[in-house]
C-alpha positions, 0 to 999 in steps of 0.5 A: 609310405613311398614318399619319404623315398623320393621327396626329400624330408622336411625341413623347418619354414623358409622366410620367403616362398620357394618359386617352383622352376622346372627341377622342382615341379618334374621331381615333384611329378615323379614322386606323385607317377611312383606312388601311384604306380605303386599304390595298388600293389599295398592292397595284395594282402588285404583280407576282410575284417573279422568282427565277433560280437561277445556279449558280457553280463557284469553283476551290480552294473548300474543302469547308466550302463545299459546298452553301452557297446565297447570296441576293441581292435586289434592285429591291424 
């Protein structure tokens, strides 16, 4: 997420390699110091996971389906 905000964007294949001088590798530093600097600042509003169990009859189900469990997640 922070990424696209300090390295540039991407760009289609080079024929030859770049050579990584000293520009290079101290932006590429700082992009990675922002990021993790910034990364625990994304988990302020984490909140525990809210599963409900439901369970559903449906008439004339063959026996193939006996036990199936089906996940629905939402709102994430």
């Amino acid at each position: 997420m922070i990424g696209p905000l300090v390295r540039s964007p991407k760009r289609a294949p080079r024929s030859e390699p770049l050579h990584p001088d000293a520009m290079r590798r101290a932006r590429n530093l700082l992009g990675d110091l922002v990021e993790f600097v910034a990364a625990p600042f994304g988990f302020w509003g984490l909140q525990r996971l809210v599963v409900e169990t439901v369970n559903v009859r449906i008439a004339d189900l063959p026996a193939a389906f006996d036990g199936y469990r089906i996940a629905y997640l939402s709102d994430l």
